[in-house]
N, CA, C and O of each residue as an XYZ file, in Angstrom:
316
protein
N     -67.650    151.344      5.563
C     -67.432    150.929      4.205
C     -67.263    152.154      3.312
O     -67.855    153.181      3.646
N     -66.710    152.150      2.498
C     -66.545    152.729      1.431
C     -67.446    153.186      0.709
O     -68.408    152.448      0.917
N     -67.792    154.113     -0.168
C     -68.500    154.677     -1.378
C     -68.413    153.389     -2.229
O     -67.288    152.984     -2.523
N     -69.389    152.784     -2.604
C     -69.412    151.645     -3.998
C     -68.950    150.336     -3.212
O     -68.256    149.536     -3.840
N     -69.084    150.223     -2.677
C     -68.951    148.921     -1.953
C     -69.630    148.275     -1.202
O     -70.004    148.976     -0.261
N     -69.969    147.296     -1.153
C     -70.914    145.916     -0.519
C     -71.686    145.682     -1.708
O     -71.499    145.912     -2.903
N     -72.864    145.013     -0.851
C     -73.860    144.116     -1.903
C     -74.555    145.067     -2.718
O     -74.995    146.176     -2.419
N     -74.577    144.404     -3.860
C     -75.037    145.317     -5.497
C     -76.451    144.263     -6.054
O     -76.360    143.200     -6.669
N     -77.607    144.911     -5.643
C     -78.401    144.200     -6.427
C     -78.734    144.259     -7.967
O     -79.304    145.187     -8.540
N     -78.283    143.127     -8.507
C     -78.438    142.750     -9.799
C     -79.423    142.686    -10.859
O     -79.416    142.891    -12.073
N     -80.627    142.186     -9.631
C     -81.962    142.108    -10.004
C     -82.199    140.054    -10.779
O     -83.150    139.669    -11.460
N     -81.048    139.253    -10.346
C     -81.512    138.179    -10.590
C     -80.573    137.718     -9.284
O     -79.600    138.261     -8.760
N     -81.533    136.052     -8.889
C     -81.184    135.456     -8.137
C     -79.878    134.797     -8.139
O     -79.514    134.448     -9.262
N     -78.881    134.469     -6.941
C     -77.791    133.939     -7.038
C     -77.976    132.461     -7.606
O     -79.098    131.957     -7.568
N     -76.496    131.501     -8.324
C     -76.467    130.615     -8.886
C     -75.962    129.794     -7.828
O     -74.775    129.853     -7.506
N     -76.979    128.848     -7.129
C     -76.430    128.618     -5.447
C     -75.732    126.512     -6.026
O     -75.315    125.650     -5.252
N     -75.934    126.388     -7.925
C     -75.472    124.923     -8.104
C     -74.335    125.417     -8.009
O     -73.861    124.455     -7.405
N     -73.132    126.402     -8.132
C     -71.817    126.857     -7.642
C     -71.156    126.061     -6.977
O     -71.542    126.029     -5.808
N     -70.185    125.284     -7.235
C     -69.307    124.988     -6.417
C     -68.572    125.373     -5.368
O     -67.439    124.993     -5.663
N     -68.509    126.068     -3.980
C     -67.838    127.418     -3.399
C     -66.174    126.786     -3.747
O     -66.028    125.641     -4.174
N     -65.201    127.556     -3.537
C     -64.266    127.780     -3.812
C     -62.956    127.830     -2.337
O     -62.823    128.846     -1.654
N     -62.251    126.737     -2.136
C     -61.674    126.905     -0.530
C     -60.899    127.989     -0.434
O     -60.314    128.485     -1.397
N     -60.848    128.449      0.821
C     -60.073    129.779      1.118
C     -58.418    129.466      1.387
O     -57.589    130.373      1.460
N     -58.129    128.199      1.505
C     -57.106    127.373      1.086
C     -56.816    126.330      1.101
O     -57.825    125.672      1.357
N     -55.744    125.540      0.936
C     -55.672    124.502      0.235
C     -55.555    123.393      1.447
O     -54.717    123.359      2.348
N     -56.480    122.639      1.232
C     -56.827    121.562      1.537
C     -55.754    120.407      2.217
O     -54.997    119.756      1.496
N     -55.795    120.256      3.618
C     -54.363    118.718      3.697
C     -54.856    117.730      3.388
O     -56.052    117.439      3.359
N     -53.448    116.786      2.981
C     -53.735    115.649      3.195
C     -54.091    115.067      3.952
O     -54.076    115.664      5.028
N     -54.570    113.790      4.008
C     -54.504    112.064      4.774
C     -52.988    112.536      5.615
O     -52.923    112.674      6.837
N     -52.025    112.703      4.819
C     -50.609    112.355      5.583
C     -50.624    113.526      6.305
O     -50.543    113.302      7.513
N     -50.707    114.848      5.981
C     -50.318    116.275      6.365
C     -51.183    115.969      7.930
O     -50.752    116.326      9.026
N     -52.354    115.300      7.714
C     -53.380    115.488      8.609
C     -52.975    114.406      9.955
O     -53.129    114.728     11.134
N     -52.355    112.891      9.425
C     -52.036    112.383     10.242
C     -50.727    112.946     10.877
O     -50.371    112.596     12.002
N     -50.241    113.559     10.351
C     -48.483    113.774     10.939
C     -49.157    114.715     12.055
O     -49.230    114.302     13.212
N     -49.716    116.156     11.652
C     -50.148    116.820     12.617
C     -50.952    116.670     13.883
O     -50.936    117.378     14.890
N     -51.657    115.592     13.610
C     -52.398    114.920     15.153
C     -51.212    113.932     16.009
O     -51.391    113.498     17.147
N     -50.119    113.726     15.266
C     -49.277    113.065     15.624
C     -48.305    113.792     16.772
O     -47.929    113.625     17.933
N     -48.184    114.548     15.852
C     -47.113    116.104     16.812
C     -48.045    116.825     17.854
O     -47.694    117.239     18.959
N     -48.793    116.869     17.521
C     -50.035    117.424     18.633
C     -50.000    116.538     19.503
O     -49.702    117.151     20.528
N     -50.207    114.634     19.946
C     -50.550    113.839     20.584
C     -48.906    113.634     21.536
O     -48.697    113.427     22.731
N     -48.398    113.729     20.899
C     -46.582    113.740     21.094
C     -46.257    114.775     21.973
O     -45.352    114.497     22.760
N     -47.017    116.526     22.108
C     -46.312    117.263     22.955
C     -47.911    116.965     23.924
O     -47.651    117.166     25.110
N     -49.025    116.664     23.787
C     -49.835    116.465     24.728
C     -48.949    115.260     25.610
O     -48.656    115.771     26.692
N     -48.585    114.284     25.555
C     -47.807    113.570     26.713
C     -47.107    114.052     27.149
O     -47.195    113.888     28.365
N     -45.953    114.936     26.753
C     -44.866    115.142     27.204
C     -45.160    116.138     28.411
O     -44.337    116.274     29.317
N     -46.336    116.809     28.387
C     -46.816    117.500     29.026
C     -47.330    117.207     30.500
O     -47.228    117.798     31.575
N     -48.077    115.733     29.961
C     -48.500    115.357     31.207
C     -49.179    116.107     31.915
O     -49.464    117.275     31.650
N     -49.641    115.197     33.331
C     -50.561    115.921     34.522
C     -49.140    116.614     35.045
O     -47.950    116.302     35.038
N     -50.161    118.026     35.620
C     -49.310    118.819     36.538
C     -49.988    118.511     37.730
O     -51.159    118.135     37.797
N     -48.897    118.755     39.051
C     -49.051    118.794     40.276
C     -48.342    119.389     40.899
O     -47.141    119.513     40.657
N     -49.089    120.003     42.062
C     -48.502    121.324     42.857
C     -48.439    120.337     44.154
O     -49.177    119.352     44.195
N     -47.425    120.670     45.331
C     -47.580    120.043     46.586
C     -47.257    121.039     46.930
O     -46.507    121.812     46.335
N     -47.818    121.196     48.038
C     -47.626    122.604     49.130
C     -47.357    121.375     50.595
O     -47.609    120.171     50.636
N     -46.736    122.326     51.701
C     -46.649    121.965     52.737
C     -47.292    122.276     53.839
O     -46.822    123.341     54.239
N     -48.414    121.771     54.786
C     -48.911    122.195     55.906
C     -49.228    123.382     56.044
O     -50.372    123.837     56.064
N     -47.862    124.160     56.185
C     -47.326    125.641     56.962
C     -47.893    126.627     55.433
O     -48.353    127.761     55.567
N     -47.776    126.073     54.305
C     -48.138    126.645     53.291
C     -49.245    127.224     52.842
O     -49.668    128.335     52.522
N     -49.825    125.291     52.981
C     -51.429    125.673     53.134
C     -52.529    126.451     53.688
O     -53.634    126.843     53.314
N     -51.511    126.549     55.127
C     -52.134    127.389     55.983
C     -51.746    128.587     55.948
O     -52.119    129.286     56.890
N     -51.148    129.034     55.207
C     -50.560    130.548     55.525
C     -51.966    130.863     53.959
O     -52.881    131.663     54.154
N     -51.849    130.116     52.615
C     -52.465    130.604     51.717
C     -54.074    130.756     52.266
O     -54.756    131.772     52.133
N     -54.628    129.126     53.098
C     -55.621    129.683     53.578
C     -56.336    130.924     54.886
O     -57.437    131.123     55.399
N     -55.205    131.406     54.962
C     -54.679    132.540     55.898
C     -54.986    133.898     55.478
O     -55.797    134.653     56.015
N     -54.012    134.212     54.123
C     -54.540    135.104     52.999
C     -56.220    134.942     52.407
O     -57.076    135.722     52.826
N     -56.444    134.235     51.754
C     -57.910    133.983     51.396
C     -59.028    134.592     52.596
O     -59.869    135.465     52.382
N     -58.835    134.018     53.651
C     -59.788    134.078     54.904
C     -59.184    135.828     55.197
O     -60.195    136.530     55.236
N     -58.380    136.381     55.328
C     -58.080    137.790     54.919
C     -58.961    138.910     54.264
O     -59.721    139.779     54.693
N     -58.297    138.296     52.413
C     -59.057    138.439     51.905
C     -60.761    138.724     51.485
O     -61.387    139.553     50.824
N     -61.076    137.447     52.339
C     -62.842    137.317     52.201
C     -63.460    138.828     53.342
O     -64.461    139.507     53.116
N     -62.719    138.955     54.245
C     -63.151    139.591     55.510
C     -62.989    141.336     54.695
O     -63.941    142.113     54.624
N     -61.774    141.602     54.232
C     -61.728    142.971     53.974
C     -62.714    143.057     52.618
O     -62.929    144.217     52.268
N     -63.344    142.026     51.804
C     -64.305    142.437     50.678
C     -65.270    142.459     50.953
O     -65.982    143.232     50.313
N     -65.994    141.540     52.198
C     -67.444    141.686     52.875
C     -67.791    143.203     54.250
O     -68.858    143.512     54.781
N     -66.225    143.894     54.445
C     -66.159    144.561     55.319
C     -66.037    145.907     54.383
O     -66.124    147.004     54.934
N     -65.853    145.823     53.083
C     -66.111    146.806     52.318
C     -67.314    147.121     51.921
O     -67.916    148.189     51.809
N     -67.638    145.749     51.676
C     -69.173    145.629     50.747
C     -70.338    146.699     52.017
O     -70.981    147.728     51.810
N     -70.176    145.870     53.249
C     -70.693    146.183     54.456
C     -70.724    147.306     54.735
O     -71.691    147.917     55.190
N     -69.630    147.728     54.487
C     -69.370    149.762     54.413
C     -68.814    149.830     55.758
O     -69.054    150.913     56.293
N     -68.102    148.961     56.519
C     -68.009    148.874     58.205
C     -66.554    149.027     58.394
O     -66.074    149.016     59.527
């Protein structure tokens, strides 16, 4: 921070009946429904994803993994 900057005691308590003040402006009912609208609209379009792999696939990825597991426990191991 800066020289002269932050909290400055005044020597009286804050006025906490204050209304606070929004940091901006407020939507509507409509602004608010349109936007859950467009939001709900690309959530379908989206849909569930699904991956299919084939047999030969599966087995080659669980191939790598089982690989994998052996050279990080054969490191860990120091062997």
């Amino acid at each position: 921070m800066a020289l002269g900057e932050g909290p400055v005691n005044t020597g009286t308590f804050p006025n906490l009946n204050i209304a606070p003040k929004a940091a901006a402006p407020q939507l509507t009912d409509e602004e608010t429904a349109a936007k859950l609208a467009a939001l709900q609209r690309v959530q379908q379009q989206q849909g569930p994803r699904t991956y299919s792999e084939t047999p030969e696939e599966r087995r080659r990825r669980m191939q790598v993994i089982t690989d994998d597991q052996a050279a990080t426990l054969k490191e860990i191991e120091g062997n």
